[in-house]
Each structure stands twice: as structure tokens, then as C-alpha cells.
C-alpha positions as CSV (number, residue, x, y, z in Angstrom):
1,X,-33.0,15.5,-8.6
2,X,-31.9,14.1,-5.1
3,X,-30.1,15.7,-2.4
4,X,-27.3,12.6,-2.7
5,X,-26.6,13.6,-6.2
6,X,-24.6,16.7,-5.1
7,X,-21.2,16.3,-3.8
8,X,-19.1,18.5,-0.7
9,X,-16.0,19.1,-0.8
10,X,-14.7,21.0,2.6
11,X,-12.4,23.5,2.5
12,X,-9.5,24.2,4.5
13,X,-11.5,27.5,6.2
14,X,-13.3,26.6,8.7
15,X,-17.3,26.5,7.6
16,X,-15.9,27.0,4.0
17,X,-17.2,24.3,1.5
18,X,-17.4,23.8,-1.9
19,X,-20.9,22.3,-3.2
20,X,-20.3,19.9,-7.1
21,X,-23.7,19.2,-9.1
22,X,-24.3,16.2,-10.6
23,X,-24.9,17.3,-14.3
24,X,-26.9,16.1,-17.2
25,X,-26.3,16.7,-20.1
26,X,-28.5,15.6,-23.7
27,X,-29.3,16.4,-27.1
28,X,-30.9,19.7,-25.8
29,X,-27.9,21.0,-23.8
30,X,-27.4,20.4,-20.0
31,X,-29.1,20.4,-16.8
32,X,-28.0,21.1,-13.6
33,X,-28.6,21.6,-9.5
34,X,-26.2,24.5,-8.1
35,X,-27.5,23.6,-4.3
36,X,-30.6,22.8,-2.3
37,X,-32.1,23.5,1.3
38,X,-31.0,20.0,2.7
39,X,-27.7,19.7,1.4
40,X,-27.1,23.8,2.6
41,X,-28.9,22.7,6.1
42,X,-26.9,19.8,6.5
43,X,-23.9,22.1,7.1
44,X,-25.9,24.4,9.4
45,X,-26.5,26.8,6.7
46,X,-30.2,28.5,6.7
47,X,-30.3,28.9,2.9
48,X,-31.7,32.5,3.3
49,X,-30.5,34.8,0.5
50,X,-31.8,38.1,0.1
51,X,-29.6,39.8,-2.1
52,X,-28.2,38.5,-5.5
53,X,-25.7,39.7,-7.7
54,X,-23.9,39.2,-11.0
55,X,-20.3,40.6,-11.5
56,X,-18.9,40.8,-15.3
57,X,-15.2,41.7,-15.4
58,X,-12.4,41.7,-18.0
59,X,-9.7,39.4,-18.3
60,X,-7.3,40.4,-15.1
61,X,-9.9,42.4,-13.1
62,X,-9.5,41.9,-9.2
63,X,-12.5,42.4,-7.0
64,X,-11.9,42.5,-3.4
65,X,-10.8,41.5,-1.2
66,X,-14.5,42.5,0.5
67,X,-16.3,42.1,4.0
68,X,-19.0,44.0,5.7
69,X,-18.7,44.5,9.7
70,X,-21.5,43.1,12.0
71,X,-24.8,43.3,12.2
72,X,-24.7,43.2,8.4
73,X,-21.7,40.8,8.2
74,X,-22.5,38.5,4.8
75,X,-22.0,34.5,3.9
76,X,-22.0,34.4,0.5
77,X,-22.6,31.2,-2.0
78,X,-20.1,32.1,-5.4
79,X,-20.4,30.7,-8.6
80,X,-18.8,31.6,-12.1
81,X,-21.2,31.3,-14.9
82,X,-19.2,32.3,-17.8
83,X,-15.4,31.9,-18.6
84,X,-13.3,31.5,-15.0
85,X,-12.2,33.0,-12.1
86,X,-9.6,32.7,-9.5
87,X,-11.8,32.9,-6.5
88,X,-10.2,33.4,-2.7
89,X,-10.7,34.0,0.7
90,X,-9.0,35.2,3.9
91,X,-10.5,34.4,7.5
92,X,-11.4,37.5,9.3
93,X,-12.4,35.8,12.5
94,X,-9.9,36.3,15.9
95,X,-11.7,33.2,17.7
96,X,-11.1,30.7,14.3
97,X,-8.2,28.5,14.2
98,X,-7.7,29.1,10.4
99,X,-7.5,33.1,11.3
100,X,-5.6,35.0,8.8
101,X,-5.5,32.0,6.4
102,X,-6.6,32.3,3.2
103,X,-7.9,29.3,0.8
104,X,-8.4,29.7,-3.3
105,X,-10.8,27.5,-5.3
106,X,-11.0,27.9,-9.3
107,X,-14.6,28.8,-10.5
108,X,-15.6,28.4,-14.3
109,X,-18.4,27.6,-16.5
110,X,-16.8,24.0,-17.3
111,X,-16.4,23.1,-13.5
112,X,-19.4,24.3,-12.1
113,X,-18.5,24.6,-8.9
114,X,-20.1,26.7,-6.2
115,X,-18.2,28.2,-3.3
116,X,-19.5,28.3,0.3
117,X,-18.3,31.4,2.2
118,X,-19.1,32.0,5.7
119,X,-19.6,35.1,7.4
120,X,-16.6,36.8,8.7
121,X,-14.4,36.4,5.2
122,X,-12.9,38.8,3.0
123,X,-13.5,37.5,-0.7
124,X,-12.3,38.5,-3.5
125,X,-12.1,37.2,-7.4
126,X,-9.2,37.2,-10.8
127,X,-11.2,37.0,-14.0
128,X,-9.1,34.8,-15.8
129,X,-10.8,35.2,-19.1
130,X,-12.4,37.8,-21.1
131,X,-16.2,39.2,-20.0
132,X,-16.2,36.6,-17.1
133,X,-19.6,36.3,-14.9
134,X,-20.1,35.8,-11.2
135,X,-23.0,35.4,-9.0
136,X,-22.8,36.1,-5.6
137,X,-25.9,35.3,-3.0
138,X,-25.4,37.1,0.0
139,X,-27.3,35.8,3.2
140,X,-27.7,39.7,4.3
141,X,-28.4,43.4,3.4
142,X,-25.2,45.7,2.0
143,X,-24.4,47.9,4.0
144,X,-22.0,50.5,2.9
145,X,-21.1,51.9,6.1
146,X,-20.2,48.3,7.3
147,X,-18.0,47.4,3.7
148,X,-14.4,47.1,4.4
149,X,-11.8,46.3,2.1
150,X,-8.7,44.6,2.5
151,X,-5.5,45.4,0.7
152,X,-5.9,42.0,-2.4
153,X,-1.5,41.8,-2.0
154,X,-0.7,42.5,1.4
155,X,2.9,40.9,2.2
156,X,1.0,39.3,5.1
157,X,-1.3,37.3,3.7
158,X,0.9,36.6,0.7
159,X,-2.2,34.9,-1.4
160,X,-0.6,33.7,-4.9
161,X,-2.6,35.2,-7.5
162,X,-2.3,33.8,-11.1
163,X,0.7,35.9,-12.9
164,X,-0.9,38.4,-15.2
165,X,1.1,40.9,-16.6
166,X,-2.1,43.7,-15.7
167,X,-3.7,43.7,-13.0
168,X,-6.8,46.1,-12.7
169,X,-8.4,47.2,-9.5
170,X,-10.9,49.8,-8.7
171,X,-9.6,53.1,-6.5
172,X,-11.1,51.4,-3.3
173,X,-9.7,47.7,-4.0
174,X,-6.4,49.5,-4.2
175,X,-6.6,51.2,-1.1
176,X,-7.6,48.3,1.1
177,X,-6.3,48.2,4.4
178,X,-4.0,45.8,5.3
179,X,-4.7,42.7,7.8
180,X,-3.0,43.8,10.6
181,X,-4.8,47.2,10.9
182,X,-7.6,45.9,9.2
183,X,-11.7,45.7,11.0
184,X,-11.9,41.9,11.9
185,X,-14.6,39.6,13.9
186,X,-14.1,38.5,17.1
């Protein structure tokens, strides 16, 4: 499968992208590219990703909104691979002109899609459906003493998350900081 086959959408973050396969589908099912090393590098990206993840949450679970502090700040390429998720972002970085903007992409099964997230974001996902699955690549080591949170419905920041009548949240997630006392990049 060729590089030209996979489609870019940016986002409006700054370095935030959104990658689309080109799928094919037969008798036996379907077949698809999530990304590749020239379409990655083409964007500056050094498709480097030593740490992998899966996520499976319940219908109205929020994750996030999560960052790690430098030297073990963390891009991230996102991907749901069962059911859907409201995926979103906020700009951590004092020297962006997008700082303290967020940006929200829809990630399911059906679409595809994978999500581009450069270092120096807080990220966070809604599972919009039952026993949803995420995968995360992360360009760098966790580092728990570098994890921050940030507070998923600070006034400030005033993402609009999907209306669900239950919302559930770990103790941390709900004891995020909020932006403007939160750690951010310079």
C-alpha cells in the first residue's frame, strides 16, 4: 500500500493532525494502513514509539485530561478500535498561538481515524459506547512523577463534552488542576 493512499487532515492545534486510511475491504473482511514512516515524517514526526497502550472503558468513562512534564513530555498517535470515543485536546504550550485552545475529533471503529497529538497536550477521551477500546502510542517513557492532570470541565477551557446523564472519572481525573494554576510548556 502507498504512502499517497493515506489522507491528512490538519487540525486546528498547531502540529495536531488527523491521519485517514484508505481501506479495503473483501469477501474476507477488511484491510487497512493506520500510518507509515513517510507520511509521519513528512510532518516532522520521527515515528519513534516506545510505549503502547490499550484503554477499555464503559459507556461515559472520561480519561484525562493527561500530560507528562518535560524531559518525559509525550506525543501520542490515538486510535479507537472498538465502538467510539469523544477524543480531545487542550494546548499546553505558552509560546503556541493556539495556547489554551482545545480541539475534539470523533474516534470509532467505523471511521478509523487516527489522531496526531503533539507533545505539550493534555488529552483526554468520552467512551461513547459500551466496552470501548483505545490505543495510545506514546513517543516517550511514563513517568509518574512528571503526569499531571488537568481538571476534564474547567469553566476555562469550556470543552463541550457529549451530554451523558453519568459521567465517571477516576479520583485523580477528578482532581485535576485547573488551566490557570496548572504545570504548562513554555
Amino acid at each position: 500500500m502507498a504512502t499517497h493512499e493515506l489522507q491528512i487532515e490538519d487540525l486546528p492545534l498547531r502540529g495536531a493532525f488527523i491521519i485517514k486510511p484508505k481501506e479495503f475491504y473483501d469477501e474476507r473482511g477488511a484491510f487497512f494502513k493506520v500510518h507509515d514512516r513517510e507520511i509521519l515524517k513528512s510532518r516532522n514526526v520521527e515515528p519513534l514509539f516506545p510505549e503502547d497502550y490499550f484503554s477499555i472503558s464503559k459507556k461515559g468513562v472520561i480519561r484525562g485530561l493527561h500530560y507528562q512534564m518535560d524531559p518525559f513530555s509525550q506525543a501520542k498517535l490515538v486510535r479507537c478500535v472498538k465502538g467510539e470515543v469523544f477524543d480531545v485536546f487542550v494546548d499546553m504550550r505558552k509560546s503556541s498561538m493556539t495556547f489554551g485552545r482545545y480541539t475534539s475529533v470523533i474516534l470509532s471503529e467505523k471511521n478509523n481515524l487516527c489522531v496526531y497529538i503533539p507533545r505539550g497536550f493534555a488529552h483526554g477521551v468520552l467512551s461513547l459506547s459500551e466496552d470501548s477500546v483505545v490505543s495510545y502510542k506514546a513517543d516517550n517513557d511514563y513517568s509518574q512523577a512528571h503526569e499531571r492532570t488537568l481538571l476534564w470541565n474547567d469553566k476555562k477551557l469550556d470543552i463541550e463534552w457529549p451530554s451523558m446523564s453519568n459521567y465517571i472519572l477516576s479520583k485523580k481525573d477528578q482532581a485535576g488542576s485547573i488551566f490557570d494554576t496548572a504545570d504548562k510548556f513554555e
